[in-house]
mmCIF file as gemmi writes it, N, C-alpha and C atoms, coordinates in Angstrom:
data_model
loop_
_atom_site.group_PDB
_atom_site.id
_atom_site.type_symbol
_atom_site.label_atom_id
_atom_site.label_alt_id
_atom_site.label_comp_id
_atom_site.label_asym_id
_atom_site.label_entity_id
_atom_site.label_seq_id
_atom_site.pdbx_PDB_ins_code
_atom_site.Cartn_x
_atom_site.Cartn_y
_atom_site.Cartn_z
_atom_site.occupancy
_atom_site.B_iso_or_equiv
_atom_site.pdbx_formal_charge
_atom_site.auth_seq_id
_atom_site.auth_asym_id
_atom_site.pdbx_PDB_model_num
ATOM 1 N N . UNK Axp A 1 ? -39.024 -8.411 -14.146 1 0 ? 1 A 1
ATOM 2 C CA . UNK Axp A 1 ? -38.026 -8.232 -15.186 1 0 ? 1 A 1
ATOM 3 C C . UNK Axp A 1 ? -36.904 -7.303 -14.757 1 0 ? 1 A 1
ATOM 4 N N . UNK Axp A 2 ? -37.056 -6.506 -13.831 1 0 ? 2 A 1
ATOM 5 C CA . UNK Axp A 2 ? -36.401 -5.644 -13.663 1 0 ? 2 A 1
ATOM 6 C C . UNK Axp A 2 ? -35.172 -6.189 -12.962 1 0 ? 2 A 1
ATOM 7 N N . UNK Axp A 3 ? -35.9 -6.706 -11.741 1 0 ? 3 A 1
ATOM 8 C CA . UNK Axp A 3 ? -34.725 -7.753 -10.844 1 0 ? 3 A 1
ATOM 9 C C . UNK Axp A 3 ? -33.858 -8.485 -11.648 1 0 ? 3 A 1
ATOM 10 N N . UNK Axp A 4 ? -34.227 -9.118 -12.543 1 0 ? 4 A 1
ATOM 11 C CA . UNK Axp A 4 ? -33.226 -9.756 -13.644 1 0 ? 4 A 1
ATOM 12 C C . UNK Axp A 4 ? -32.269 -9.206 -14.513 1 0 ? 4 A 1
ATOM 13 N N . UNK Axp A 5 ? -32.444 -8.365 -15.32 1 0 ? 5 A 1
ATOM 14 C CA . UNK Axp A 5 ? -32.041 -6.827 -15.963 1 0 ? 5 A 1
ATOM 15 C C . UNK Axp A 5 ? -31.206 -6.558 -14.538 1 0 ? 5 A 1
ATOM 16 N N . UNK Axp A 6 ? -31.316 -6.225 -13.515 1 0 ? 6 A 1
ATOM 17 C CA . UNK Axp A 6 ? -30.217 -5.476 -12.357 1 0 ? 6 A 1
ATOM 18 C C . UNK Axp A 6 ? -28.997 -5.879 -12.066 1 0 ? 6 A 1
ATOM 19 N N . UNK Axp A 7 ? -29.056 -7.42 -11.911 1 0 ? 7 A 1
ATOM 20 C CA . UNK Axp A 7 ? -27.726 -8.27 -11.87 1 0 ? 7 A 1
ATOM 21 C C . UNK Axp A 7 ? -27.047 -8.489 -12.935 1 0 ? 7 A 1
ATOM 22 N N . UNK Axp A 8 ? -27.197 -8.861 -13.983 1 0 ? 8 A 1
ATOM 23 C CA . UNK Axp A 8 ? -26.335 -8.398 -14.968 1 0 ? 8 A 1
ATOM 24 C C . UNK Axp A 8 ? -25.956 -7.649 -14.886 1 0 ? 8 A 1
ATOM 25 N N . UNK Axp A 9 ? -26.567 -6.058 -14.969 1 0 ? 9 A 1
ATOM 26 C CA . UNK Axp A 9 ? -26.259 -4.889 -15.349 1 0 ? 9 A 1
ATOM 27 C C . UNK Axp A 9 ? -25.18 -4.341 -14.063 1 0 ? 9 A 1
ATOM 28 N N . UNK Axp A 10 ? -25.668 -5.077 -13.002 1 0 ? 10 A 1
ATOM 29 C CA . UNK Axp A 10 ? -23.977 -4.518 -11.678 1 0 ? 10 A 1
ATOM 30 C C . UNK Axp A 10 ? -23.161 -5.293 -12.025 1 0 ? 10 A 1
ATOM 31 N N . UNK Axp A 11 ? -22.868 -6.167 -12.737 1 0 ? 11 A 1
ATOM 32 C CA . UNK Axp A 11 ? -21.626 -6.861 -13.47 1 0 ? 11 A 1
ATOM 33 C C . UNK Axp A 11 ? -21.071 -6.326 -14.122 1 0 ? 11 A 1
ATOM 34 N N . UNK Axp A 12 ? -21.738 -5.98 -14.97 1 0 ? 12 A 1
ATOM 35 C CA . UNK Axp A 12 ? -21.243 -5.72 -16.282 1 0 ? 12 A 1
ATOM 36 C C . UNK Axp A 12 ? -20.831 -4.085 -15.623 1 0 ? 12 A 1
ATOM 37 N N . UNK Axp A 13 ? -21.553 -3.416 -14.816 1 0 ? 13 A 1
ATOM 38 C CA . UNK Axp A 13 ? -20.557 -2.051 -14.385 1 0 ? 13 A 1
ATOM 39 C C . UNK Axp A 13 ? -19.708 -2.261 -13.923 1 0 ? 13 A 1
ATOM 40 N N . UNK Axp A 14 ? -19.408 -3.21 -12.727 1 0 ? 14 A 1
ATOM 41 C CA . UNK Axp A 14 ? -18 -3.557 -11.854 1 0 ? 14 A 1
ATOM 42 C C . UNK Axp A 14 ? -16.863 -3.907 -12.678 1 0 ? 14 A 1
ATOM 43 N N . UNK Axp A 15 ? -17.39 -4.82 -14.029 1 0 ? 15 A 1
ATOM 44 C CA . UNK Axp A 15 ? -16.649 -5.217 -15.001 1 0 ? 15 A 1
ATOM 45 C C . UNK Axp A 15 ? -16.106 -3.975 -15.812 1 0 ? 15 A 1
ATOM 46 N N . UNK Axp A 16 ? -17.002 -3.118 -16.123 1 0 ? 16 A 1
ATOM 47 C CA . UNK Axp A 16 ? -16.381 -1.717 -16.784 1 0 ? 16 A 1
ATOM 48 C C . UNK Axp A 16 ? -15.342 -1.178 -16.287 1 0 ? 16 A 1
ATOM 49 N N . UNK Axp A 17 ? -16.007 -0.844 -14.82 1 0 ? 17 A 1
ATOM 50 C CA . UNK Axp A 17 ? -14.585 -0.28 -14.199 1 0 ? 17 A 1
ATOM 51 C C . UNK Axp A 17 ? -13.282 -0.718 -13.77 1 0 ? 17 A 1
ATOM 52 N N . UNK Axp A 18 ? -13.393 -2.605 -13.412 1 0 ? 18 A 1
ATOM 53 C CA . UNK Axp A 18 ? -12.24 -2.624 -13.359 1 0 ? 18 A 1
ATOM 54 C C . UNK Axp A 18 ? -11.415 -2.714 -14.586 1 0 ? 18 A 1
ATOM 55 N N . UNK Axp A 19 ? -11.648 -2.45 -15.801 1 0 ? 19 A 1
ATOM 56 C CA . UNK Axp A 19 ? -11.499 -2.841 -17.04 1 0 ? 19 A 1
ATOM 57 C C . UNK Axp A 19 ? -10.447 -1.43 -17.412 1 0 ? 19 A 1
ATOM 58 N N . UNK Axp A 20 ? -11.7 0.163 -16.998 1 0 ? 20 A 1
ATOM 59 C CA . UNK Axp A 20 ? -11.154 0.966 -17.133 1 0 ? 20 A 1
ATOM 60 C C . UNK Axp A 20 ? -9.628 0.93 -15.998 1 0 ? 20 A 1
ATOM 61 N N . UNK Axp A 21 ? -9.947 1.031 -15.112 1 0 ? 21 A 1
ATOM 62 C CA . UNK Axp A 21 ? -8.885 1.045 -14.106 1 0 ? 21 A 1
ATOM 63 C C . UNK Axp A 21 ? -7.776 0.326 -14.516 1 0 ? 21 A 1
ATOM 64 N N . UNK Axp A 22 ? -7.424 -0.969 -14.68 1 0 ? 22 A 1
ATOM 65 C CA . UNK Axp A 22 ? -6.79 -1.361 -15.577 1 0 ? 22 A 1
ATOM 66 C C . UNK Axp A 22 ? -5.911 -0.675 -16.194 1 0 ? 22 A 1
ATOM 67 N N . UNK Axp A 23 ? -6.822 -0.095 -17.215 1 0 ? 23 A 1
ATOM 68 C CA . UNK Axp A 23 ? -6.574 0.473 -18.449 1 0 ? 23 A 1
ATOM 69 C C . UNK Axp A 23 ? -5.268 1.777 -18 1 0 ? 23 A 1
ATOM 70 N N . UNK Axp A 24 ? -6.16 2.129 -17.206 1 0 ? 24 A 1
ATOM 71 C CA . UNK Axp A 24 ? -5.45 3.482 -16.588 1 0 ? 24 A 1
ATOM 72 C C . UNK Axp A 24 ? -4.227 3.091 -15.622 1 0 ? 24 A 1
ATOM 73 N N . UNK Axp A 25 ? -4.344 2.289 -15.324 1 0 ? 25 A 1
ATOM 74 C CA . UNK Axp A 25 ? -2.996 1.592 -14.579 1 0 ? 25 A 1
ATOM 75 C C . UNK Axp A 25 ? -1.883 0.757 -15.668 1 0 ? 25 A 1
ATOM 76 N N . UNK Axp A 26 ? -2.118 0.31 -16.68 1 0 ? 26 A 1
ATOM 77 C CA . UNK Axp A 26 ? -1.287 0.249 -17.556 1 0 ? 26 A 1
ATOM 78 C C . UNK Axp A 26 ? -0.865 1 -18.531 1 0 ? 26 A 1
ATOM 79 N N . UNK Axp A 27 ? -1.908 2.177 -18.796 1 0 ? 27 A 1
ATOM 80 C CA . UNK Axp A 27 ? -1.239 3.374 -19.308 1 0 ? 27 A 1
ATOM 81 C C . UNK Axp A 27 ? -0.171 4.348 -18.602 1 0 ? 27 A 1
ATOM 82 N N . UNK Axp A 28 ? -0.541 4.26 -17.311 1 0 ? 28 A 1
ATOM 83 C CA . UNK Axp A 28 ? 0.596 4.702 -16.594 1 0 ? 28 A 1
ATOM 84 C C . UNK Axp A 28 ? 1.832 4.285 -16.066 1 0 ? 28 A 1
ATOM 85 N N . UNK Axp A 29 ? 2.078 3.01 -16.024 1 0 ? 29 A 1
ATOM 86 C CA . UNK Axp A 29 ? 2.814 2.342 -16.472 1 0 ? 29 A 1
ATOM 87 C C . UNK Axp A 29 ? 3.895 2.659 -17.994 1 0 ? 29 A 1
ATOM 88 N N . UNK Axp A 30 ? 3.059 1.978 -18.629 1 0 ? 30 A 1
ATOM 89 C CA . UNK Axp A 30 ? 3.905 2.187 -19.762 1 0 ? 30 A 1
ATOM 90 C C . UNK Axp A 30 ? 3.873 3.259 -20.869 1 0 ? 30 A 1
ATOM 91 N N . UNK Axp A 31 ? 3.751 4.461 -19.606 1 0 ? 31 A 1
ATOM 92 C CA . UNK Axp A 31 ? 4.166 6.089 -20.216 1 0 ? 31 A 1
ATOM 93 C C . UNK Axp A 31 ? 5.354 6.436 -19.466 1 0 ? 31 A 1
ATOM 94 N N . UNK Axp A 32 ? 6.293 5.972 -19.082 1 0 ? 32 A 1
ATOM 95 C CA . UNK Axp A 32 ? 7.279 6.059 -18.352 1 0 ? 32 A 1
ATOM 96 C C . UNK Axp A 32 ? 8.674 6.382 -19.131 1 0 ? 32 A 1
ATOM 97 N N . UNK Axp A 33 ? 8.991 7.849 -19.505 1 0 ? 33 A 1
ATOM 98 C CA . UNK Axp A 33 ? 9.479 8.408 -20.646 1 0 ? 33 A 1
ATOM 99 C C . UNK Axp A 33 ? 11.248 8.556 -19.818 1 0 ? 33 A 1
């Protein structure tokens, strides 16, 4: 069960972060005063 549970779960982190990163790259972006 565990092996199964693992692959998802490194998705769904890689997915977080590029999500955050993103995030943080279009906030910086469009804080451009």
């Amino acid at each position: 069960g565990e092996k199964v549970s693992a692959l998802p779960a490194a998705f769904v982190w890689s997915d977080l972060r590029v999500r955050v990163r993103v995030r943080v790259r279009v906030r910086v972006l469009t804080h451009d005063d």
